[in-house]
N, C-alpha and C positions, 0 to 999 in steps of 0.2 A: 487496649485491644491489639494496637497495633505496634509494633518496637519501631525505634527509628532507623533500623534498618530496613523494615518494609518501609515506611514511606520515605522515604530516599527513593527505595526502587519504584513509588507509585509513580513519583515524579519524575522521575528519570523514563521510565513507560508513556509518561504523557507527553511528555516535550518529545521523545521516538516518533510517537503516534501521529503525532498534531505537525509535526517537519515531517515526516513520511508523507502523511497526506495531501498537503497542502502541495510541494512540490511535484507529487506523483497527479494531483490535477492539471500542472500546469503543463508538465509534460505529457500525461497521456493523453490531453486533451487532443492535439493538433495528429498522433496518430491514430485516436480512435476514429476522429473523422478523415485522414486516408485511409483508413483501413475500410470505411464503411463505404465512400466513393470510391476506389480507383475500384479499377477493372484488370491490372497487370497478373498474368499468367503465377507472381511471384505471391500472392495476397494470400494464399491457402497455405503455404511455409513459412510467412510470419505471421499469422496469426496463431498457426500450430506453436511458432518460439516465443508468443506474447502468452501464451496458453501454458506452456510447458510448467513454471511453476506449482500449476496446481495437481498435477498427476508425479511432479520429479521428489523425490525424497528429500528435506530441507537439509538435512544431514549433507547429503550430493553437494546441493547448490554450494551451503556453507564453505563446504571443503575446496569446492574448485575457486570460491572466493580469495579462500585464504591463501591456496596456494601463488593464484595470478597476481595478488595484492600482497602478498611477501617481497621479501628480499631479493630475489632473484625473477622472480615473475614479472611479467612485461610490463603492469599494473604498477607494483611496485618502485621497479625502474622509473617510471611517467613520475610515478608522488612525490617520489626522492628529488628527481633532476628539476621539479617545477618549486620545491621546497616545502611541499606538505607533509614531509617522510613518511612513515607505513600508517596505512589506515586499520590493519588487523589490530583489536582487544584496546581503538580507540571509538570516542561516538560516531565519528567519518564512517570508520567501516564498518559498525553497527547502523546508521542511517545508511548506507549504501546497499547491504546486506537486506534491510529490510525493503526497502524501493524495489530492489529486484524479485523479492519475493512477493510482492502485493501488487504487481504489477499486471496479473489479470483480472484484480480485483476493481482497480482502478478503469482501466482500457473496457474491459469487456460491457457495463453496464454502460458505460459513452456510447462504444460502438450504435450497441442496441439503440439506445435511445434517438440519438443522432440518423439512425439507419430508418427508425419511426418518424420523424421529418417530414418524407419523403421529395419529390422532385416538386410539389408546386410551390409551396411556399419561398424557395429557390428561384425559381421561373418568374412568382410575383416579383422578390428583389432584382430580378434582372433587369425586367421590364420597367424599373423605375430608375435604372442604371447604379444599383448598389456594388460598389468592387466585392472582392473576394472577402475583406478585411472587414467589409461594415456588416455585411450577410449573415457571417460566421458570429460577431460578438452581437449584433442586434436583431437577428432573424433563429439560427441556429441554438445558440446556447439558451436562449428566452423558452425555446418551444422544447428543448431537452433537459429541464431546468430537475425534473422528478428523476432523470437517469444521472445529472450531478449530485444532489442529496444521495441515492441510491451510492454512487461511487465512493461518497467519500465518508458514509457511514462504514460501510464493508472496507473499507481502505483502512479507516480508524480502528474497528475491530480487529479484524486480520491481526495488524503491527500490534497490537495489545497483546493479544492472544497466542505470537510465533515463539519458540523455545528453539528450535535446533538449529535455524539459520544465524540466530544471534549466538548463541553458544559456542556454534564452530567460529565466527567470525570476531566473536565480542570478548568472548570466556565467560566468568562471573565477577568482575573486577570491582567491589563496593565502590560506591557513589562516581562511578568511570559508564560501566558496562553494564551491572546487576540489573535486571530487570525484572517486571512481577513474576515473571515464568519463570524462571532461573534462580529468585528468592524464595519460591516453594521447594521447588525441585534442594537448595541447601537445605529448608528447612526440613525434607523428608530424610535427607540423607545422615541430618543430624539427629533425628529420630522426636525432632518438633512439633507432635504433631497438630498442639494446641495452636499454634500459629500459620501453621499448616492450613491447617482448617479455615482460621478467620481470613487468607489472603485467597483460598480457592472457593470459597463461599462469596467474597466480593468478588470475586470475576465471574461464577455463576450466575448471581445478578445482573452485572452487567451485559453477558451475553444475551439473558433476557430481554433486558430492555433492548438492548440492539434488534433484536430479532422483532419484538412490538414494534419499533419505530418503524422498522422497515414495512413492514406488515400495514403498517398506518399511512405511510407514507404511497406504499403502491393502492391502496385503496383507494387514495385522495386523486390521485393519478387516472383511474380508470373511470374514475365521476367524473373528472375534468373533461378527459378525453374518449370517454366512452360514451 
């Protein structure tokens, strides 16, 4: 059903996915929750830039990727001098590429949930004299635990699912760069469309199921907390 060129590319999409994710919680964790406390005049201008992937053209992002992670680009420059050299059309700047672009996928469902909290359970840990650090990992993350599921399903899907950001930044390079998206898009170009078929029928499902889980998931969420 499947040639060993798609699964190459399945695998290469899941180790994307599954490193995209993983790191994109661990960093957006700590901005989702300033973004949902602070009060700074600045908060509405980056959340519009935490936001912006998902109305910017991925073609856009790709391109300005490429360009600043080139040879000449300041990005670039940094990779070379620290000894990474170019991260364009390697998996660096196809995971790089992809972090930025699922980056309100990740942020935005923390924010929320975190923002759902609210100040007393907060207030409980003060008054018991919990610091900052214990609050957040045993008060905070416990009570937003349906907005991390939510984050890192959408995070996982998204990086599954992206073709233009990796394109511009990845190419289609076999067992390097090719991903599921990018190993259709060959296969239509080669006019395959039997295999065609069988790789965008597996991600039809899958989105399905993504879309169930989530679906399951906030249901489970609103019994808890409703």
């Amino acid at each position: 059903m499947f040639t060993r060129d798609d699964l190459q590319a399945i695998w290469l999409t899941l180790k994307l996915a599954s490193a995209t994710t993983v790191l994109l919680l661990v960093l957006a964790a700590p901005l989702a929750w300033w973004l949902s406390q602070t009060r700074t005049r600045w908060r509405g201008a980056i959340t519009a830039v935490v936001a912006l992937p998902l109305v910017l053209p991925p073609t856009v992002l790709g391109f300005y990727l490429l360009v600043a992670l080139g040879p000449h680009g300041w990005g670039g420059q940094l990779t070379q001098a620290l000894g990474l050299g170019l991260l364009p059309f390697t998996f660096g700047g196809l995971l790089l590429g992809s972090m930025l672009y699922s980056l309100p996928f990740a942020a935005q469902p923390l924010q929320h949930a975190f923002e759902a909290v609210g100040r007393r359970p907060l207030e409980a840990a003060a008054t018991l004299r919990a610091g900052p650090l214990d609050t957040f990992f045993h008060v905070v993350l416990p009570l937003a635990r349906s907005g991390i599921v939510q984050a890192a399903v959408l995070t996982f899907a998204h990086t599954v699912g992206e073709f233009g950001v990796v394109l511009m930044i990845g190419g289609n390079i076999p067992e390097r760069t090719r991903v599921v998206s990018t190993q259709i898009y060959g296969h239509v170009e080669a006019l395959q469309y039997t295999q065609a078929h069988a790789l965008s029928a597996a991600m039809l499902v899958f989105s399905f199921a993504v879309l169930l889980a989530l679906s399951l998931v906030n249901r489970r969420s609103t019994r808890v907390f409703g």
